[in-house]
N, C-alpha and C positions, 0 to 999 in steps of 0.2 A: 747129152752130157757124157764125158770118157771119165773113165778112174783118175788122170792124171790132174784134173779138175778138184778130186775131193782132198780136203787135207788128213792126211796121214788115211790109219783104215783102210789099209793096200791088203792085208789078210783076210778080214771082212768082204772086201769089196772082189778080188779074186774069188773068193769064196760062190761069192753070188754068180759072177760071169760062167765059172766051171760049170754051175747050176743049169745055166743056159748053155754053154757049149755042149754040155753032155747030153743036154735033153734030158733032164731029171728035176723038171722045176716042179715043188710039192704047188699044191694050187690052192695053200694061203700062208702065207711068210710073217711073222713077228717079227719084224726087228723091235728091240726091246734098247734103252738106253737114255743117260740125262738128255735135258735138252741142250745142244751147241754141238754135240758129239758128231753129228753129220748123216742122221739117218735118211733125210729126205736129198741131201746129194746123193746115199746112196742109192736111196729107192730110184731114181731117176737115170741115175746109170744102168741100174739094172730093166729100169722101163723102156728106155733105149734100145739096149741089144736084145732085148723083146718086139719090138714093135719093128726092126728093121727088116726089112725083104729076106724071104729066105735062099732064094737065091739072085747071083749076080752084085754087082757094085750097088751100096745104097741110094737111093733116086734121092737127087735135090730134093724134090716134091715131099719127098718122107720129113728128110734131113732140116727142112725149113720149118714144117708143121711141129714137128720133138721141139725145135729149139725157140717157138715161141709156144710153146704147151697147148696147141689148138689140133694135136692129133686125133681123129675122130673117137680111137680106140684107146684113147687115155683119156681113165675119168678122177678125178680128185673129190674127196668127201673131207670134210673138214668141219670147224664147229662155227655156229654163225648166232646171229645173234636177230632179234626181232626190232624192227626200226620201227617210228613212230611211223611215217608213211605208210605202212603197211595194212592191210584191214587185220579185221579182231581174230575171224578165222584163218587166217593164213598160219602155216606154220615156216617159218623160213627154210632154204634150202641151198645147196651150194652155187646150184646156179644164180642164186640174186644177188651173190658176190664176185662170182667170174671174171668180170672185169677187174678187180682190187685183188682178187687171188692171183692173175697171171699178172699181174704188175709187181707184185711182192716178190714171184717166183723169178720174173726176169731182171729182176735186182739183184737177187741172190737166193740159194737153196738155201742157206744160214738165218733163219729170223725167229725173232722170238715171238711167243704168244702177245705180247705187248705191243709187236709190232702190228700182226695182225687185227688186233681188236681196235687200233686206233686207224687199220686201213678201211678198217667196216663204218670208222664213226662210232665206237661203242665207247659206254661209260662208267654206266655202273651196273648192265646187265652182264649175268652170266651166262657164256656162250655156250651150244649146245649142240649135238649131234639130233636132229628130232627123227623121230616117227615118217614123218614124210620124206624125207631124205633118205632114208631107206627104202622108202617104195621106187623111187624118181630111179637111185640106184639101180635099184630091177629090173626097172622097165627098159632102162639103158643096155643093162647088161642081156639082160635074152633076145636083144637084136643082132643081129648077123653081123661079123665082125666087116667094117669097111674094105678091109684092105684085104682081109682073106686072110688073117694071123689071130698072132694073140690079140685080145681085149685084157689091160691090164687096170685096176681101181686101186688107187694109193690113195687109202684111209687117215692121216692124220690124228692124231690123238684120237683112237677110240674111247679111250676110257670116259671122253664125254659126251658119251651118248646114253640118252634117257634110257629107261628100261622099254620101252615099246620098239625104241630104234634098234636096242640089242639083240631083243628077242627076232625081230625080222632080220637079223643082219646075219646071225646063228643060220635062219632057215637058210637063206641065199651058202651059207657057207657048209652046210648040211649038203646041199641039192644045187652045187656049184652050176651056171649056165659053162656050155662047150668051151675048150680052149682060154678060158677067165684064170687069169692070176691077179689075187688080192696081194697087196704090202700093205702092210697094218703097220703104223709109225706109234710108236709106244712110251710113253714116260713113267706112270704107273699101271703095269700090268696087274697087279693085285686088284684094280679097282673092274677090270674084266671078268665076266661071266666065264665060271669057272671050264665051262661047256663048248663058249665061244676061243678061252684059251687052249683047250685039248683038241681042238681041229685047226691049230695052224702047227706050224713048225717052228718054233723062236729061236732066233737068232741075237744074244746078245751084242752091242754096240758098245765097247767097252767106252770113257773119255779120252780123250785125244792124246796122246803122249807131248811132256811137255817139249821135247827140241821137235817133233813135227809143227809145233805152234811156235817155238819160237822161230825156225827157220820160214816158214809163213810172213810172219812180220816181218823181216830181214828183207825175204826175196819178193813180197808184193807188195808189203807197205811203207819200204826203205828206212826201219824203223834201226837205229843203232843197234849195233850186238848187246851190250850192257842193259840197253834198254827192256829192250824184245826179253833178254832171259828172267828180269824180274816179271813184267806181264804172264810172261808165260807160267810160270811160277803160281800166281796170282790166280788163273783163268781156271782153276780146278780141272784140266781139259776140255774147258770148254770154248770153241771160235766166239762166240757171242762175247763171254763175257772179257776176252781177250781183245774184241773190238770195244767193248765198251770201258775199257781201260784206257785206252788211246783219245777218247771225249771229257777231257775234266766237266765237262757240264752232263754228264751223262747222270741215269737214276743211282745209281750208287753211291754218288756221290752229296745227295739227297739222304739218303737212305744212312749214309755215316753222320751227318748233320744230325738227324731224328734221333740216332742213338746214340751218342756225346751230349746231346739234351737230355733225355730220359733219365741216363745214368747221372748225371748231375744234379739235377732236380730231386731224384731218388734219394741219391746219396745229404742232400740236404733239406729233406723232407718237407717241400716245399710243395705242401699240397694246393693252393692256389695256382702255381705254375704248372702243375701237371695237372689241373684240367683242362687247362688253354692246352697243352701239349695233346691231351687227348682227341679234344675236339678239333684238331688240327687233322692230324691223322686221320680221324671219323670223316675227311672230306674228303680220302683220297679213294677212287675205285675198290673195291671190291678186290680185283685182282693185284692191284698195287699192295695196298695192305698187308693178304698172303707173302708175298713179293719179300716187303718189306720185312714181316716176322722172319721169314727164312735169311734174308741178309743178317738181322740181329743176333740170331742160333749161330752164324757161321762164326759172328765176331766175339760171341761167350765162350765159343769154343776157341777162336785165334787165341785172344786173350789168357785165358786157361792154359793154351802152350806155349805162349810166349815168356811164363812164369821160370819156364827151364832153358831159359836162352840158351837156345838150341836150333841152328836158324832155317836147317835142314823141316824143322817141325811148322816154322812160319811159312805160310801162305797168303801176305798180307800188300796192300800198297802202300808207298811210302807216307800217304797222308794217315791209313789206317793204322801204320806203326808206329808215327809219330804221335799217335793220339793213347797207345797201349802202352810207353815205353812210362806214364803215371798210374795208368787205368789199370793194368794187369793185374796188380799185389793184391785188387778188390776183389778178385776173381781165384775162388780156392777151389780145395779138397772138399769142403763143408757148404760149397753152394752151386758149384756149376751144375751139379746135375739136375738140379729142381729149378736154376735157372732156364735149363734149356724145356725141360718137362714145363715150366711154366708160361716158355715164348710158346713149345708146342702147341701146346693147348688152345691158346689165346688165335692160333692160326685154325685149327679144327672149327674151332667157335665161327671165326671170322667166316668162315667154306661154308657152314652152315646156317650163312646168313643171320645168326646173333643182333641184338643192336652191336653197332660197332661201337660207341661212346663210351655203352657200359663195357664193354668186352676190355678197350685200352685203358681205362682209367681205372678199373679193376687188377690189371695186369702190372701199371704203376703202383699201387698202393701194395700190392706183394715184393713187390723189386724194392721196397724201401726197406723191406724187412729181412730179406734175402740179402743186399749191399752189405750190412753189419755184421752181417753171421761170418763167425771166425774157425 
C-alpha cells in the first residue's frame, strides 16, 4: 500500500516513511487515534516500505505477497472472538480468523469493529486479545525473518487484550526478537498498561480533515460537490462514518429511529411503551448498544448546539436536523449535561456486561425526568 492510497494524513504518513528512510525506526510505534481516521492504511504503508528489499527494484514476488497480506514477515494480531465449534479449552487466536481477516483487509484498510465481528460470525460475545495469542505471537516472532528483513506485527486495538495477553505482550516488547517492529493501532490508549504504553512511541492520528473527505467522495465516489460537503461535515473526520452516510439503510440511521422513540415516549411518559422500547434494544449485541448510547451522546449534544443556530456549530444529517429543528428547545442549560452523564453511564454499564433490560429501562425512566427540567 503507497501514501497516495490513504486519505488525507500526508504529515503523519511522511512522517512514518522519513522513519524508514532514515533508519531510525523506534521498534514499537502507537499510533493512537478515533476509529475511521486511517491508522491501519497507515500502518500498512509503513509495513510496506519495511518489508520491501533493501536493495535493488522491488521483486513481483515481494510486491504480490504485501498486496494480498500473505507476506511471511507480516503478522496481524487483532481481537477474536470464541465460536461454538470450538472445543472448551481452546483459547481463540488470530490465525482461526485469517481467512475473514485478509478478506476485510482486501476490501479495504477502512472498516469498522462492526464489520469485523460480523466477518467472524459474532453476536453477542465480547471479542478479545487472549493469552494465547500472545504466545502464538512469540513463537512467530523469534523465527528468523524469511526474507532476510524486518519482521513487522500490526496489533489492532490493543486495549483489548486481557490482562494475561498484556502482561506477555509487555515482555515481548521489553525483550524485543532481532529487527521486529510493532505498530500498535489504538483507539483508547488509556485502557493500556501503563508500562506497555512507556515502551512504544505514540504517534497521535489526528481525524481526517473535512475537504480531504470531502474531495474523497467527489474524486472516488462521484458524489455531487453540495453533497459530499454536507457528509463531510457530518463524518466527524471519520472515512467510515462518511461511507456510512452515503447508505440510507446504514446503522445510523437505526440508531436515529431508537432515539426519536425514546425521547418521545419520555417526553410522554409513556411508561408501557418504554419497556417494549427497552426490551427492543436489550436484543441488540452488546457491541451495538455501546454503538448506539455513543450515537445518542453525539445527538444531546447536536441538539444542545443546534439551540444557537449557528450552523458552523452543526454536525448533523439532513434527516437528524429535520428531527432537532422541534426537538432542540428540550434540550437546555439545566439538562444536557446529566443527560450526556446519564447516556454515559448507561454505556459503562452496558461494557460491563450489566443486564441490559435493567440498564435501558432505567436510563428511560431518568430521561423522563430530565425532558421536563427547565
Amino acid at each position: 500500500m503507497e501514501l497516495k492510497d490513504v486519505i488525507g494524513q500526508e504529515e503523519v504518513g511522511q512522517r512514518l516513511l522519513r522513519m524508514v528512510g532514515e533508519e531510525r525506526v523506534p521498534h514499537a510505534i502507537m499510533l493512537c487515534g478515533p476509529a475511521g481516521c486511517g491508522k491501519m492504511a497507515l500502518a500498512l504503508v509503513m509495513a510496506t516500505r519495511l518489508l520491501q528489499p533493501t536493495q535493488g527494484q522491488p521483486s513481483a514476488n515481494v510486491e504480490a505477497m504485501l498486496k494480498t497480506f500473505q507476506h511471511p514477515d507480516l503478522h496481524f494480531t487483532y481481537p477474536t472472538i470464541k465460536l461454538k465449534s470450538m472445543s472448551a479449552e481452546h483459547q481463540p487466536v488470530s490465525a482461526d480468523f485469517a481467512a475473514e481477516w485478509r478478506q476485510t483487509l482486501m476490501k479495504s484498510p477502512y472498516f469498522s469493529f462492526e464489520e469485523w465481528m460480523n466477518a467472524m460470525g459474532g453476536e453477542n460475545q465480547q471479542a478479545i486479545i487472549t493469552g494465547a495469542e500472545s504466545d502464538e505471537l512469540a513463537r512467530q516472532l523469534n523465527m528468523k525473518s524469511s526474507q532476510g528483513g524486518f519482521k513487522v506485527s500490526i496489533i489492532w486495538l490493543p486495549e483489548r487484550m486481557n490482562l494475561t495477553s498484556a502482561n506477555k505482550l509487555l515482555k515481548l516488547l521489553e525483550e524485543p526478537p532481532q529487527r521486529t517492529v510493532f505498530i500498535m493501532l489504538c483507539e483508547e490508549p488509556d485502557k493500556l498498561l501503563d508500562t506497555i504504553r512507556s515502551r512504544t512511541q505514540r504517534i497521535d492520528v489526528k481525524r481526517i480533515a473535512d475537504n480531504d473527505i470531502e474531495q474523497a467522495l467527489v474524486q472516488h465516489r462521484g458524489i455531487e460537490p453540495e453533497q459530499a460537503h454536507r457528509i463531510a461535515r457530518t463524518a466527524g473526520g471519520s472515512w467510515l462514518k462518511a461511507l456510512e452516510a452515503l447508505n440510507t439503510g446504514n446503522e445510523n440511521r437505526t440508531f436515529l429511529d431508537m432515539f426519536i422513540l425514546l425521547m418521545r415516549l419520555a417526553y410522554s411518559r409513556n411508561l408501557k411503551e418504554l419497556k417494549k422500547w427497552s426490551e427492543q434494544v436489550s436484543a441488540f449485541g452488546r457491541e451495538k448498544q455501546r454503538r448506539m448510547l455513543a450515537y445518542f451522546i453525539r445527538q444531546v449534544r447536536e441538539n444542545f448546539m443546534f439551540n444557537f443556530q449557528i450552523s458552523e456549530l452543526n454536525y448533523q444529517t439532513q434527516e437528524e436536523e429535520d428531527f432537532s429543528k422541534k426537538f432542540a428547545r428540550f434540550i437546555n442549560e439545566a439538562n444536557v449535561m446529566d443527560m450526556v452523564e446519564l447516556l454515559e453511564k448507561a454505556r459503562r454499564d452496558i461494557g460491563q456486561n450489566a443486564n441490559a433490560k435493567i440498564v435501558f429501562y432505567e436510563m428511560a425512566l431518568q430521561m423522563i425526568i430530565l425532558l421536563r427540567r427547565k
